[in-house]
C-alpha positions in Angstrom: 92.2 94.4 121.5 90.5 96.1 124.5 89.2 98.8 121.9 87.8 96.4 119.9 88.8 95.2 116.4 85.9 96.4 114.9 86.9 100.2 115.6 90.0 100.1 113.7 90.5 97.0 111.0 88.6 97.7 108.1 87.7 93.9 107.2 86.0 93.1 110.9 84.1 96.7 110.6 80.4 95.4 109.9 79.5 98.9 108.1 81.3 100.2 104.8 83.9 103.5 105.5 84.4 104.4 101.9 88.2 104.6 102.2 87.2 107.4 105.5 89.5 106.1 108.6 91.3 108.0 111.5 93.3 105.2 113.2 94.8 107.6 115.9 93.0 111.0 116.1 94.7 111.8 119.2 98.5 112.3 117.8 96.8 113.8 114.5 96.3 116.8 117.5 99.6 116.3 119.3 101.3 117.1 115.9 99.2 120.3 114.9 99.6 121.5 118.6 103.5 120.5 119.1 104.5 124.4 119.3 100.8 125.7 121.2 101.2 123.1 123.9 104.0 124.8 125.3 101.8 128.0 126.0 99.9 128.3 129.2 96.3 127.3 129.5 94.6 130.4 128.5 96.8 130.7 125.4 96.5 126.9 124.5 92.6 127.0 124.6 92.5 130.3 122.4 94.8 128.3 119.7 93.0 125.3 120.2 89.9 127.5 119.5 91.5 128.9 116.1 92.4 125.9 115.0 89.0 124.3 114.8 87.5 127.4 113.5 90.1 127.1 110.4 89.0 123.4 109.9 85.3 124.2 110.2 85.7 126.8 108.2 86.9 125.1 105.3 84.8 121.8 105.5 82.0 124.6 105.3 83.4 125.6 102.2 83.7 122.0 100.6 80.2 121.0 101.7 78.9 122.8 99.1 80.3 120.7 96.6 76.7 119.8 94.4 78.3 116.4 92.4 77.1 112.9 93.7 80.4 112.0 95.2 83.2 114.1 97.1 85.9 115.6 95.7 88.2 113.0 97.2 86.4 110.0 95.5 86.3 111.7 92.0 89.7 112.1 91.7 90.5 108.5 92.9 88.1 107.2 90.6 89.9 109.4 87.5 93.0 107.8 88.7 91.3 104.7 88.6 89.9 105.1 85.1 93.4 105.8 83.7 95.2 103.0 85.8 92.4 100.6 83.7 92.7 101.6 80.0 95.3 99.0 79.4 93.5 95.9 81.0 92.1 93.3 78.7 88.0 92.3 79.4 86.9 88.7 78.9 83.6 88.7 79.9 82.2 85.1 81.8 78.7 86.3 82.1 76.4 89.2 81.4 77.7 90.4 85.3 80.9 88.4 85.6 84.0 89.7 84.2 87.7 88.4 84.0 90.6 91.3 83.5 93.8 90.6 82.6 97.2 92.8 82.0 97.3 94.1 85.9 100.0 92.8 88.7 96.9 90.3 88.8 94.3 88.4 87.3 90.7 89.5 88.8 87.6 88.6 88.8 84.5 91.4 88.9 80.4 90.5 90.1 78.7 93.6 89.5 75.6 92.2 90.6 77.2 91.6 93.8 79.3 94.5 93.4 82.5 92.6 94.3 86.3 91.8 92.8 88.8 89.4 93.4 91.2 92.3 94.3 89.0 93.2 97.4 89.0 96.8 97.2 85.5 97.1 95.7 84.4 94.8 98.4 85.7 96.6 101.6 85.7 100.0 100.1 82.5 100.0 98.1 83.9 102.4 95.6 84.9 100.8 92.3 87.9 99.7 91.9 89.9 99.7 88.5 88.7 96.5 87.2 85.4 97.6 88.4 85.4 100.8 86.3 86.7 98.8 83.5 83.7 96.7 83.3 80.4 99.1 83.6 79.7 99.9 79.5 80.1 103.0 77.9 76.2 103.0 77.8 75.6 102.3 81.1 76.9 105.9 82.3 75.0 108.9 83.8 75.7 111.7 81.2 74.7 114.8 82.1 72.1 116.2 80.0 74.2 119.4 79.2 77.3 117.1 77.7 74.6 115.1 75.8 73.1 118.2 74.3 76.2 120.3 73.5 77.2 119.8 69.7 81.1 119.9 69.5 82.5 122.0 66.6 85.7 122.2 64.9 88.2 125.5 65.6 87.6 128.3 63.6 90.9 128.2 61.2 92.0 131.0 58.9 94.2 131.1 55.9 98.2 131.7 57.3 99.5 135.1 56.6 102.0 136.2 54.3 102.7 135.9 49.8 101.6 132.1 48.2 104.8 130.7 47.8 106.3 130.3 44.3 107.5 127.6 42.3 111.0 126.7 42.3 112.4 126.8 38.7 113.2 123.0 37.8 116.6 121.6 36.5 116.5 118.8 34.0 116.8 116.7 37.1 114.0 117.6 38.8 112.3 117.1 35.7 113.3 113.5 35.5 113.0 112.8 38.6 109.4 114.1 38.0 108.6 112.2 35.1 109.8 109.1 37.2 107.7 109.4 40.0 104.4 110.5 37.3 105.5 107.0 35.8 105.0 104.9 39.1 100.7 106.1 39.5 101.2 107.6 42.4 99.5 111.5 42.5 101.2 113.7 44.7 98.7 114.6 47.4 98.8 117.7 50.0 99.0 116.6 53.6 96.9 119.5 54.7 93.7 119.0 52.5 94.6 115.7 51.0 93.8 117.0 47.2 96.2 116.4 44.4 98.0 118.4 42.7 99.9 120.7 44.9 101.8 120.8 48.3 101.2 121.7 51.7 103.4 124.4 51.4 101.2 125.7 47.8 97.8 125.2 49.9 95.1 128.1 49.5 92.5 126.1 52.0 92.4 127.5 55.9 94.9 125.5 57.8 
């Protein structure tokens, strides 16, 4: 209480951390320097030194991610968007959406950018239900995906001698004849024409 709740509960902060807290930097350092500590000064200062210049080092390195949001908050929101498939949408108002089929009912206010489940409102990155309730056409495409014209595999014709017919016993015959009876045309389950099999097929697989 002397450090003030406002430093380290999330709901009496008055700004918005994006899910970014360090509760207790100081034993984050007592655990990374739990062997160096033990050296004398000169020593401990030189790891300290080394240790900084490795995290430095690498936040360098991930600065220069170019998207809109971190790496961090990308992934979270994939998980997100998988986590949300499932949910049923029963929309209340053009902005006010109710979702069912989570541990919960919730309730989302994109205009106020809020959700019953409260993550979107102290987190201020969208939660699942969230996610779940900005259209399809509402999302930034880049202009590269909407330009690129997806084509099917290039497929050749399998290797290897057209297989032959099977010479037919009177009971394949009948059995034929029975089957020719019912209106039903054999079809192949690789092209879908009639009159031969998959395994007979001259198109490119």
């Amino acid at each position: 209480m002397e450090a003030d709740v406002k430093k380290w509960a999330r709901c009496q902060f008055h700004g918005y951390m994006y899910d970014i807290r360090t509760n207790n930097p100081a034993e984050s350092i007592n655990s990374v320097l739990r062997s160096p500590r033990e050296f004398p000064v000169i020593p401990l200062l030189d790891s300290i030194r080394e240790m900084l210049t490795r995290w430095f080092f690498k936040r360098k390195k991930l600065i220069k991610h170019t998207h809109r949001l971190t790496i961090d908050v990308e992934e979270k929101i994939d998980r997100r968007i998988e986590k949300g498939k499932t949910f049923g949408v029963y929309p209340v108002t053009d902005s006010q959406l109710l979702f069912k089929g989570d541990t919960i009912d919730c309730f989302v206010d994109l205009e106020k950018q809020t959700c019953s489940c409260g993550k979107y409102d102290l987190l201020k990155i969208p939660c699942r239900h969230a996610i779940k309730a900005v259209p399809e056409d509402g999302w930034s495409v880049p202009q590269v995906v909407e330009n690129s014209e997806v084509l099917p595999p290039e497929t050749r014709r399998s290797l290897g001698r057209n297989r032959k017919h099977i010479y037919e016993t009177v009971e394949d015959k009948i059995r034929s004849s029975q089957g020719s009876q019912g209106g039903q045309l054999r079809k192949c389950s690789t092209c879908g024409l009639g009159g031969h099999s998959r395994a007979t097929c001259k198109m490119p697989i």
